[in-house]
VEXDREN-2710 file (C-alpha; in Angstrom, 1 decimal):
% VEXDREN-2710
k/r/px/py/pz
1/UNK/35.9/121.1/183.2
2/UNK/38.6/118.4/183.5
3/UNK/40.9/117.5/181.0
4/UNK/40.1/114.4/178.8
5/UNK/41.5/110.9/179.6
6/UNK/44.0/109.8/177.1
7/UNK/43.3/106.0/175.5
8/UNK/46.1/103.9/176.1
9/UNK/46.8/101.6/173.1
10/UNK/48.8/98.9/173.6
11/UNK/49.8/97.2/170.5
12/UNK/52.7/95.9/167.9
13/UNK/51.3/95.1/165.5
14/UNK/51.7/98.5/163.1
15/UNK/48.5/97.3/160.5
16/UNK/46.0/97.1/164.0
17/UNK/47.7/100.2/165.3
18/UNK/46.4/101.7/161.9
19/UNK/43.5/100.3/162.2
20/UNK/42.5/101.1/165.8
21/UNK/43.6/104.8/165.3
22/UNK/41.5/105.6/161.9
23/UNK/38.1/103.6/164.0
24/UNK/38.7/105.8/166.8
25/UNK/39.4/108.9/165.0
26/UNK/36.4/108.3/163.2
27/UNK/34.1/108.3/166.2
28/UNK/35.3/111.6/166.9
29/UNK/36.9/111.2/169.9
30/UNK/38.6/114.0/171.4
31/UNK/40.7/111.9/173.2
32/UNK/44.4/111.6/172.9
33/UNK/45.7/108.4/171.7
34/UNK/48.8/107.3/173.6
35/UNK/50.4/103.9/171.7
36/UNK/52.9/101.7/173.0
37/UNK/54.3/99.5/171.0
38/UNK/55.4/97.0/174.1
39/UNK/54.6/95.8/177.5
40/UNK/57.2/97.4/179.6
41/UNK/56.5/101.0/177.7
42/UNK/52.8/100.8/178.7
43/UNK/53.9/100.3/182.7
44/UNK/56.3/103.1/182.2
45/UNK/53.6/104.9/180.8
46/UNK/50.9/104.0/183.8
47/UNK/53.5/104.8/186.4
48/UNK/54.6/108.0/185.1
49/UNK/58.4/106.4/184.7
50/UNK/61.4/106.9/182.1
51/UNK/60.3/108.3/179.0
52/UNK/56.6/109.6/180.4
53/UNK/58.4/110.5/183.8
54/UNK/57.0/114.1/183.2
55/UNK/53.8/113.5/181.9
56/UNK/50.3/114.7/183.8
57/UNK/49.1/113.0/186.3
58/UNK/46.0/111.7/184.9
59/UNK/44.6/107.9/184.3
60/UNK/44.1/106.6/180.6
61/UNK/40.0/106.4/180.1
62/UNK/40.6/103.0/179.1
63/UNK/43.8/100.9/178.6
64/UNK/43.4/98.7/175.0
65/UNK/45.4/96.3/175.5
66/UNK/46.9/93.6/173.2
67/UNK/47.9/90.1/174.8
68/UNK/51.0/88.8/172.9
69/UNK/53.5/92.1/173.7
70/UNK/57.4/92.1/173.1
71/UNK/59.5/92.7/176.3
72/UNK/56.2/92.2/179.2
73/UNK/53.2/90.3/177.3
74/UNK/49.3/92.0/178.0
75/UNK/48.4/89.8/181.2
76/UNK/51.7/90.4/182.8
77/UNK/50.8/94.4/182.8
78/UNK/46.9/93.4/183.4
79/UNK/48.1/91.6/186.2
80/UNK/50.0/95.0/187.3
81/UNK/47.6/97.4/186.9
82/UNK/44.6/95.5/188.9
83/UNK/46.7/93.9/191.1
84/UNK/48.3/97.7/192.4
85/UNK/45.1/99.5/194.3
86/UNK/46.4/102.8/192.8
87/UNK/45.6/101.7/189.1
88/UNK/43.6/98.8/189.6
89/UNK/40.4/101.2/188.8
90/UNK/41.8/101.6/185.3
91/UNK/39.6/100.1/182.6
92/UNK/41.7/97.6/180.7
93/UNK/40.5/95.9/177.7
94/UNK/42.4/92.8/176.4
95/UNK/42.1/93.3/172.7
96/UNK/43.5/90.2/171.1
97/UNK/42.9/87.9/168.1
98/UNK/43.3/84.8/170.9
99/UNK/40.3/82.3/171.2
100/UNK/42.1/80.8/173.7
101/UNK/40.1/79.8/176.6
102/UNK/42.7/79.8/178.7
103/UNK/43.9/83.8/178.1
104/UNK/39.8/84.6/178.8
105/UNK/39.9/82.7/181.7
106/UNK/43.1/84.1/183.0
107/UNK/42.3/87.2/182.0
108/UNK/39.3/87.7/183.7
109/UNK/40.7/85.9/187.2
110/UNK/43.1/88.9/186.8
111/UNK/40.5/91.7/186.7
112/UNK/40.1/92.7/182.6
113/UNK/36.9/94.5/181.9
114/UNK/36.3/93.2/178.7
115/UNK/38.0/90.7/176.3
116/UNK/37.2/91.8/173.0
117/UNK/38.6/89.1/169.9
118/UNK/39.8/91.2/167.0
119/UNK/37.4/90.2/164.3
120/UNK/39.1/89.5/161.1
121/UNK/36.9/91.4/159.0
122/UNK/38.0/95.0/158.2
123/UNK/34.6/96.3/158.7
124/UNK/33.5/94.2/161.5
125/UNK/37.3/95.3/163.5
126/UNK/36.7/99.2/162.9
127/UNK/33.0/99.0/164.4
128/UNK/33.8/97.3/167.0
129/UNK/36.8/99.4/167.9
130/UNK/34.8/102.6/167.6
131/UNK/31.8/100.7/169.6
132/UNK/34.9/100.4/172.1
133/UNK/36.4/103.5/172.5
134/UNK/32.8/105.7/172.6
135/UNK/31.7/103.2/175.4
136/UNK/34.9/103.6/177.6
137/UNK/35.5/107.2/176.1
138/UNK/32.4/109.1/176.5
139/UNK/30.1/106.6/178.3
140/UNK/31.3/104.9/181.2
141/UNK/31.8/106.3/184.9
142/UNK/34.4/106.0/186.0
143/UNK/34.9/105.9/190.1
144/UNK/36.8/108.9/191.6
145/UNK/40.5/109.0/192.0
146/UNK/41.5/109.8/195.6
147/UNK/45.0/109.3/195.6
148/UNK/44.2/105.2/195.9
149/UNK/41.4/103.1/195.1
150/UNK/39.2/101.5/198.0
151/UNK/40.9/98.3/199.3
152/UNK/37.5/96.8/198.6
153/UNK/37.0/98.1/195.0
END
């Protein structure tokens, strides 16, 4: 059986960090939960480079991904990780409290799976984080990894 996908959390704000972890924890997920508090940590982390240099070769499940990020902001590393054919089959999820139109739009043109606002609510942010991680976690199929993603994927 293959190992389990780790979730990539991409976040700095340390309350929705807290937040995110306790929802996903409590759907159970036997997941790891990799966080990165910045932009240019997650890329290191997706690449394999500096700190996570060493670390297995294996995809995150799904990359949750904030849009307002110290050092490289969420749609530079969306922009990244779909525009490379080697990661662009990741699952990214821009989770943001934006209503911009404009950071939907541009996400989207740049390949996001799903824009998910951060409702406000407590109890309305931790169900939709566990509906969140349980979808990309347990319920979606992924493609295969071949050592590249089809040029037409």
């Amino acid at each position: 059986m293959a190992a389990l996908k780790p979730i990539l959390l991409v976040e700095d704000n340390p309350n929705d960090i807290e937040l995110t972890l306790a929802a996903l924890e409590s759907s159970q997920l036997a997941n790891e939960i990799v966080i990165c508090r910045d932009g240019a940590e997650a890329l290191d982390f997706i690449y394999r480079r500096g700190a996570y240099e060493g670390r297995q070769h294996q995809d995150p499940a799904v990359v949750l991904l904030d849009l307002k990020l110290p050092k490289v902001d969420g749609l530079e590393v969306l922009s990244k990780v779909k525009g490379d054919p080697a990661t662009r089959g990741i699952p990214v999820v821009m989770l943001t409290s934006s209503r911009e139109e404009t950071d939907v739009v541009r996400s989207y043109n740049l390949g996001v799976n799903a824009f998910v606002v951060k409702p406000v609510a407590f109890d309305e942010f931790f169900a939709a984080i566990k509906e969140i991680g349980v979808f990309w976690a347990l319920l979606n199929e992924p493609p295969p990894h071949r050592g590249g993603w089809p040029s037409n994927a």
